[in-house]
C-alpha atoms as an extended CHARMM CRD file, in Angstrom:
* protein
*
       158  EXT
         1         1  UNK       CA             18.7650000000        7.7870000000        4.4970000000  PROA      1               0.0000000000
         2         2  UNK       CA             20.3500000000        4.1530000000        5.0650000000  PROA      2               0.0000000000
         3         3  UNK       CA             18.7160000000        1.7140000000        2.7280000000  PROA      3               0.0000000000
         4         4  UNK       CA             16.5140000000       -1.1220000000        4.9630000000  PROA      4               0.0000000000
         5         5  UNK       CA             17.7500000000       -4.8430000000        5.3290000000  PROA      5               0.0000000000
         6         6  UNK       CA             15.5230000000       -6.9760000000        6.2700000000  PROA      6               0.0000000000
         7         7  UNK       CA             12.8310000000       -5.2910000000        8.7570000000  PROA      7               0.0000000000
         8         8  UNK       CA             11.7080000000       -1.9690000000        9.4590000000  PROA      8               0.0000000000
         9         9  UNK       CA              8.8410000000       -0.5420000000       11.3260000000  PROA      9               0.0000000000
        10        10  UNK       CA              7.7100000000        3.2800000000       11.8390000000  PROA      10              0.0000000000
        11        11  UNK       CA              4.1430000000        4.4060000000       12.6590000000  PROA      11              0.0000000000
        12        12  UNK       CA              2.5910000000        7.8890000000       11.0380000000  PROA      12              0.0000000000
        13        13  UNK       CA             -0.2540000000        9.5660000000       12.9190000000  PROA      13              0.0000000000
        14        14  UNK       CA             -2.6660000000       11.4420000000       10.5790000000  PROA      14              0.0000000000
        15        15  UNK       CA             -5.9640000000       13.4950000000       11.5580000000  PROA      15              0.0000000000
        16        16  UNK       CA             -8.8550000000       12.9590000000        8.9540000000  PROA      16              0.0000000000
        17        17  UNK       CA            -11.0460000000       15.3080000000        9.5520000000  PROA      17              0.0000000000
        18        18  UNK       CA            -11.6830000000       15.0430000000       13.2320000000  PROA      18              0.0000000000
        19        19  UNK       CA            -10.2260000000       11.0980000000       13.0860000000  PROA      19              0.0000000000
        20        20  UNK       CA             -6.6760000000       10.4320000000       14.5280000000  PROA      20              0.0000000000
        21        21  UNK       CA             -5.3690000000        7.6130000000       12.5690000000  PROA      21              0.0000000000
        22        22  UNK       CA             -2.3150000000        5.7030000000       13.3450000000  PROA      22              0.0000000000
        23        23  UNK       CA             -0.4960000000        3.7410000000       10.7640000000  PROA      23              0.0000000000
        24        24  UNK       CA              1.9930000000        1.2510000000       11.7340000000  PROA      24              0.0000000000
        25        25  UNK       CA              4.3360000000        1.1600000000        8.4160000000  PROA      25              0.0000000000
        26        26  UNK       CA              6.6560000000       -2.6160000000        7.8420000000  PROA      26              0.0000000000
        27        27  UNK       CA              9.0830000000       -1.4510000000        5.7360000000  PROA      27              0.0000000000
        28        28  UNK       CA             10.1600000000       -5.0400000000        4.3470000000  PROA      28              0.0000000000
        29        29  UNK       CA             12.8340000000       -3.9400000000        2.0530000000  PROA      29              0.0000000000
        30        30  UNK       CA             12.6490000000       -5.1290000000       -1.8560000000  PROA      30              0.0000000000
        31        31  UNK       CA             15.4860000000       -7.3060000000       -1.7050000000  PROA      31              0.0000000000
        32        32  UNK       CA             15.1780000000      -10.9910000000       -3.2190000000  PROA      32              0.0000000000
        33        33  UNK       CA             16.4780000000      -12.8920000000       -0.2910000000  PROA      33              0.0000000000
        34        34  UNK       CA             13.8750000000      -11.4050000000        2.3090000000  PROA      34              0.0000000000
        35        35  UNK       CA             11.0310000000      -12.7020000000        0.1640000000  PROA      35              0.0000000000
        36        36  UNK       CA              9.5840000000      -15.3090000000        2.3440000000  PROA      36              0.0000000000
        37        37  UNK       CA             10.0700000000      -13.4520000000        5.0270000000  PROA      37              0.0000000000
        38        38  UNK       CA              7.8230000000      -10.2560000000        3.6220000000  PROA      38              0.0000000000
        39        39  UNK       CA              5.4720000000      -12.4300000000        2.1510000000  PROA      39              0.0000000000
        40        40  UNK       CA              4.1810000000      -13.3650000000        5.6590000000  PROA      40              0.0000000000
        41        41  UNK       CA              3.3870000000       -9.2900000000        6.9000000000  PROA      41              0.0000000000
        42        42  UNK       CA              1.7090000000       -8.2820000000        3.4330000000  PROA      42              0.0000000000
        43        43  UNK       CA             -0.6390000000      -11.5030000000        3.1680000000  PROA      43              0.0000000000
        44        44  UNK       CA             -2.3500000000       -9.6250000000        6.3980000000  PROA      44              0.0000000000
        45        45  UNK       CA             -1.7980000000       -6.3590000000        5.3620000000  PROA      45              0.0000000000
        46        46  UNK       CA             -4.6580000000       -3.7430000000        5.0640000000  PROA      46              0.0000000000
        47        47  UNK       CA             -2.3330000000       -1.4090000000        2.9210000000  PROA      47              0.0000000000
        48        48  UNK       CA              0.3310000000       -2.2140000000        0.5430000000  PROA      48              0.0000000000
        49        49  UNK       CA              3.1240000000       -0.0240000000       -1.1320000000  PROA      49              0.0000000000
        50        50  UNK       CA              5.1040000000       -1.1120000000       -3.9170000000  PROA      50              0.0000000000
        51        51  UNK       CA              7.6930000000        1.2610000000       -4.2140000000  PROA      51              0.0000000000
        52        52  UNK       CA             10.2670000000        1.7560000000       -6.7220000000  PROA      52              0.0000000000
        53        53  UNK       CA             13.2990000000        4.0130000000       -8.1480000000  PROA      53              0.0000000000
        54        54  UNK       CA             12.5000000000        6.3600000000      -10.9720000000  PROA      54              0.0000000000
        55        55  UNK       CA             16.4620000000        6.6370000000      -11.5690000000  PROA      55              0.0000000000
        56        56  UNK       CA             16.6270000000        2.9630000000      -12.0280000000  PROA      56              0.0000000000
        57        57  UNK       CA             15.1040000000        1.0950000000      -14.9880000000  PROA      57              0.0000000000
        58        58  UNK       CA             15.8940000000       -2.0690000000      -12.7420000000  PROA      58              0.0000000000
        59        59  UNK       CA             13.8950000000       -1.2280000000      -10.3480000000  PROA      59              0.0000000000
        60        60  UNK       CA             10.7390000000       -0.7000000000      -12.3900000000  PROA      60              0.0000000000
        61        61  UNK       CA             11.6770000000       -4.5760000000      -13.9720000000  PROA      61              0.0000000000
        62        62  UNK       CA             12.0020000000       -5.6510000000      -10.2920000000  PROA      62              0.0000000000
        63        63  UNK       CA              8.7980000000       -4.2020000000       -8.6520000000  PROA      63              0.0000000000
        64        64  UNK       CA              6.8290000000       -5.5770000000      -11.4740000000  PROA      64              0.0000000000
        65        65  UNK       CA              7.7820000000       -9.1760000000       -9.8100000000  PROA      65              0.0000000000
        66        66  UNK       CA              6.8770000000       -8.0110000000       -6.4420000000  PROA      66              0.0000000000
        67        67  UNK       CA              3.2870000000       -6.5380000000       -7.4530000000  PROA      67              0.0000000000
        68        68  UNK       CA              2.8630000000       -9.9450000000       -9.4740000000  PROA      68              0.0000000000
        69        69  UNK       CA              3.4140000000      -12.0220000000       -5.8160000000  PROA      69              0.0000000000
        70        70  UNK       CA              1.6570000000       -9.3790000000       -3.7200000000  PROA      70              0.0000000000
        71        71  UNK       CA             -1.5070000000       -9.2250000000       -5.7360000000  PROA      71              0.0000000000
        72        72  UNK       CA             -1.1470000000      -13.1050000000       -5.7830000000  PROA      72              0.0000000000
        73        73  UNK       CA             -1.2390000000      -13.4220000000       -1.7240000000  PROA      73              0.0000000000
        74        74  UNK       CA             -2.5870000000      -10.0830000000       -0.4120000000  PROA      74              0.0000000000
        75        75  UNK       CA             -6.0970000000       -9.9750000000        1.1840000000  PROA      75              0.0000000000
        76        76  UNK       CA             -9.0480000000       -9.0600000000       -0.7590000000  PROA      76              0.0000000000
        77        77  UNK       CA             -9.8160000000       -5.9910000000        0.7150000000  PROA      77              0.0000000000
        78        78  UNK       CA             -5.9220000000       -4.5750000000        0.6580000000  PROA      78              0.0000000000
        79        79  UNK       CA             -5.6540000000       -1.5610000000       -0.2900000000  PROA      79              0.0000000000
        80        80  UNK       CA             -2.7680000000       -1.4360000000       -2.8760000000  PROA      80              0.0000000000
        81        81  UNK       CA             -0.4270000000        1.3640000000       -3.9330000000  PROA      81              0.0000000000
        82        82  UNK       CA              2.4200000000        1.7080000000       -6.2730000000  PROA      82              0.0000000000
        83        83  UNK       CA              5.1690000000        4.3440000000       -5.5880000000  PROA      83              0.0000000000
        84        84  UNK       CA              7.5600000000        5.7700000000       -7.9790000000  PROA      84              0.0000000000
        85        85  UNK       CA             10.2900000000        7.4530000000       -5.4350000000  PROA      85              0.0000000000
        86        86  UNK       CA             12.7520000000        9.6970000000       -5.7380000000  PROA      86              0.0000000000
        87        87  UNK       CA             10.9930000000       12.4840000000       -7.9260000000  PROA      87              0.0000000000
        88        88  UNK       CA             13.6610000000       14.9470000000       -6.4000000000  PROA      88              0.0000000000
        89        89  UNK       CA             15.8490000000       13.3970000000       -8.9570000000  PROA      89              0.0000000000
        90        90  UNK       CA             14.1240000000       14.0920000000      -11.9790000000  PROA      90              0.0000000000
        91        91  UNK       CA             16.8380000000       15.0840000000      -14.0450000000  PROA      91              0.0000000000
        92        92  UNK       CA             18.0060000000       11.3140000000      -13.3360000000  PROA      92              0.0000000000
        93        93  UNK       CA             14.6420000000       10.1120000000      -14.3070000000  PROA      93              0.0000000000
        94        94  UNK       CA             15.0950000000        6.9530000000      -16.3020000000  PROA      94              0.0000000000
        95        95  UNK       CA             11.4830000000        5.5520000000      -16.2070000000  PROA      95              0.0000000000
        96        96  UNK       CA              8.0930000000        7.9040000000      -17.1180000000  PROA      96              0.0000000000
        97        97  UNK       CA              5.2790000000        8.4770000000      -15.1960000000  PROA      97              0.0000000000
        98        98  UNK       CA              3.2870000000        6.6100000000      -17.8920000000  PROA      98              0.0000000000
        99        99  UNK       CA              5.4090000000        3.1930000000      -17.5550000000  PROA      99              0.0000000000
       100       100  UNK       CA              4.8420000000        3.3990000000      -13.7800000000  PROA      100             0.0000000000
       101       101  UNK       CA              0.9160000000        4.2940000000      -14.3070000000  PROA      101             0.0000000000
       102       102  UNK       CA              0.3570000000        1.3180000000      -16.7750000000  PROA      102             0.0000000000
       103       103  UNK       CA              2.5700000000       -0.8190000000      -14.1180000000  PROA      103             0.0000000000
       104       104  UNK       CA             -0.4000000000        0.2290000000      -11.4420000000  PROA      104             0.0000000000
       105       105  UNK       CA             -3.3750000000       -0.0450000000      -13.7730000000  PROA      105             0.0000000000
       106       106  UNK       CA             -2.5040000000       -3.5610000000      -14.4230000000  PROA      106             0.0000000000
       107       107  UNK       CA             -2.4340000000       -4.4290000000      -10.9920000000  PROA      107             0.0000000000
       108       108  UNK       CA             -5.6510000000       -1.9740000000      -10.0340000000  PROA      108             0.0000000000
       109       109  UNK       CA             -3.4820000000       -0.2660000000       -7.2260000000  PROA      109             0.0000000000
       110       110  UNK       CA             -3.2200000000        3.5920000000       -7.1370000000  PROA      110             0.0000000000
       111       111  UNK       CA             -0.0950000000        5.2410000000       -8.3350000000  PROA      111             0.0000000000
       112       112  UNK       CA              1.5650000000        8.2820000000       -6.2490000000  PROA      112             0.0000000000
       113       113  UNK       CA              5.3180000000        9.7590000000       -7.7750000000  PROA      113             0.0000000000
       114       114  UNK       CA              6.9030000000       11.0390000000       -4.6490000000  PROA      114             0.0000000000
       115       115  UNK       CA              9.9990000000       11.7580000000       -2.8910000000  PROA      115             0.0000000000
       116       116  UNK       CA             11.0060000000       10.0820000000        0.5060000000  PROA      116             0.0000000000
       117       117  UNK       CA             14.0770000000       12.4890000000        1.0030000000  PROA      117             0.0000000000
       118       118  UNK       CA             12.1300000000       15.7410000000        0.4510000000  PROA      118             0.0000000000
       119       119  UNK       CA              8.6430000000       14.5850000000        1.4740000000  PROA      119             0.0000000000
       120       120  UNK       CA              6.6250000000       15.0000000000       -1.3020000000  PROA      120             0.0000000000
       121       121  UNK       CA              3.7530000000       13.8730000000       -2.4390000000  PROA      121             0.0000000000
       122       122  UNK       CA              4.5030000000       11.5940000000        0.9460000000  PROA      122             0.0000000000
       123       123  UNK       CA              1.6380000000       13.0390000000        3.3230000000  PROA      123             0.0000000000
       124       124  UNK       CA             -1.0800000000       13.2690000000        0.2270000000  PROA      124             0.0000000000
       125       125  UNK       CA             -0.3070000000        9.8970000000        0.1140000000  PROA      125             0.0000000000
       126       126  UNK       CA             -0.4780000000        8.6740000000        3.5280000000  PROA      126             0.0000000000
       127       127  UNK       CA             -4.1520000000       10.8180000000        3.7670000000  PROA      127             0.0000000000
       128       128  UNK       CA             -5.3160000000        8.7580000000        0.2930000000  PROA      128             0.0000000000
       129       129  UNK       CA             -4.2040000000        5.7290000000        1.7890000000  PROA      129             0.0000000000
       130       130  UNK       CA             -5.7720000000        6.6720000000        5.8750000000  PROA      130             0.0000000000
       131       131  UNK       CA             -9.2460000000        7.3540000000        3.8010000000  PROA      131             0.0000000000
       132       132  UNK       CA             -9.0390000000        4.2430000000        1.7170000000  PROA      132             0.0000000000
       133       133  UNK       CA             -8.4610000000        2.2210000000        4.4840000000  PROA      133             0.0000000000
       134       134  UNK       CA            -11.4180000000        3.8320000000        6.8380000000  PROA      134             0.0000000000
       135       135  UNK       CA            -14.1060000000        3.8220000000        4.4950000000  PROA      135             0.0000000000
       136       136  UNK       CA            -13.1410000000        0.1690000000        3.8000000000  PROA      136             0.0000000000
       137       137  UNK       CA            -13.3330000000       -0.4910000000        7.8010000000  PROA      137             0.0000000000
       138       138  UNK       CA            -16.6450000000        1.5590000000        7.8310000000  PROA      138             0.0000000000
       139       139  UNK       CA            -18.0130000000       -0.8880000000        4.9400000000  PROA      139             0.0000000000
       140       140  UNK       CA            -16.9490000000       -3.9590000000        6.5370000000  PROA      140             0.0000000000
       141       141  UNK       CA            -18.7500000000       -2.3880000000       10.3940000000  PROA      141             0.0000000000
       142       142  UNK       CA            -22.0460000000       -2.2550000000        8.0590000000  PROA      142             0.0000000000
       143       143  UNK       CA            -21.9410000000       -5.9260000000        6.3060000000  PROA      143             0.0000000000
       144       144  UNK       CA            -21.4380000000       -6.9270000000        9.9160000000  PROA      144             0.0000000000
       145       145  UNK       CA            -24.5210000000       -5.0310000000       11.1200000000  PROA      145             0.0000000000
       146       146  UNK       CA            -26.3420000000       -6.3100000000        7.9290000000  PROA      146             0.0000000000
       147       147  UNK       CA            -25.0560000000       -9.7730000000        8.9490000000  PROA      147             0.0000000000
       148       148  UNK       CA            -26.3570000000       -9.1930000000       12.4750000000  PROA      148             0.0000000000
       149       149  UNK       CA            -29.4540000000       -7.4820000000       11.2940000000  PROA      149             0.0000000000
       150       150  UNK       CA            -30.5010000000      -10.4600000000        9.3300000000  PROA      150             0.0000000000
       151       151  UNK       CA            -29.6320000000      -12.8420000000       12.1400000000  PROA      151             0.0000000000
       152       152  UNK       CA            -31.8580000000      -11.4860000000       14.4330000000  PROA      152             0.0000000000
       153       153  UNK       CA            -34.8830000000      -11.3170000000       12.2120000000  PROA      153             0.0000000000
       154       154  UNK       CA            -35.0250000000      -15.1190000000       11.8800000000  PROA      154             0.0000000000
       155       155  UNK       CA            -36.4950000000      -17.0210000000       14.2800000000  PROA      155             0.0000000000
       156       156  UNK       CA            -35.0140000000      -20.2050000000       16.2460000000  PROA      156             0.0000000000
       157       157  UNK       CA            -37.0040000000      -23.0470000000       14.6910000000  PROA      157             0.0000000000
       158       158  UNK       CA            -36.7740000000      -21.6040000000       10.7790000000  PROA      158             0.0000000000
């Protein structure tokens, strides 16, 4: 796989239970000089993944920084994620599960260990991340009817 610069976009299509759900994925890339540019498509994101190399201490130091400025500007109802990639190259490991699972605790986001080339761990992801995200829509769809509940109860003049 060619590593992104700059931009990328894909969309996944997952079926919970009978639910089609279509995720439309903005691979921004981790590199430093594309930060303003990222900053603008997570501060509206529903769902974010941090991801980073288990082969490469530096990658750990540098996705620390990036959870640090997401958490900072992310919505409030964001679902957020921290990957550890490349577990098909566990003899290479350099950084534990543990240092990765502290690194998502801090930053309340869930933690996955996965592998983009071979796939897993990628699609119990994507499902974790498709039911976060609906039964936060179908929370927000009842405040609203709450909302408009409430509205309609009071009268014009009160």
């Amino acid at each position: 796989m060619n590593a992104t610069v700059g931009i990328d976009f894909q969309m996944k299509t997952l079926t919970l239970g009978s639910t089609i759900i279509t995720l439309q994925l903005w691979d921004t890339a981790g590199q430093e000089r594309f930060r303003s540019i990222t900053e603008q498509y997570y501060r509206k994101a529903d769902g974010i993944l941090a991801m980073y190399d288990i082969t490469q201490s530096s990658s750990l130091t540098a996705v620390r920084s990036w959870m640090d400025s997401v958490k900072e500007k992310m919505c409030e109802d964001a679902v957020l994620m921290l990957l550890a990639n490349k577990l098909d190259l566990e003899d290479s490991r350099e950084v534990k599960t543990g240092e990765g699972q502290r690194l998502a605790d801090e930053h309340q986001a869930l933690f996955y260990e996965c592998s983009a080339k071979t796939g897993c761990n990628v699609e119990e992801l994507m499902t974790h991340l498709a039911g976060m995200l609906v039964s936060q829509d179908d929370r927000q769809c009842e405040d609203a009817l709450l909302l408009t509940q409430g509205i309609a109860k009071r009268g014009c003049c009160t």
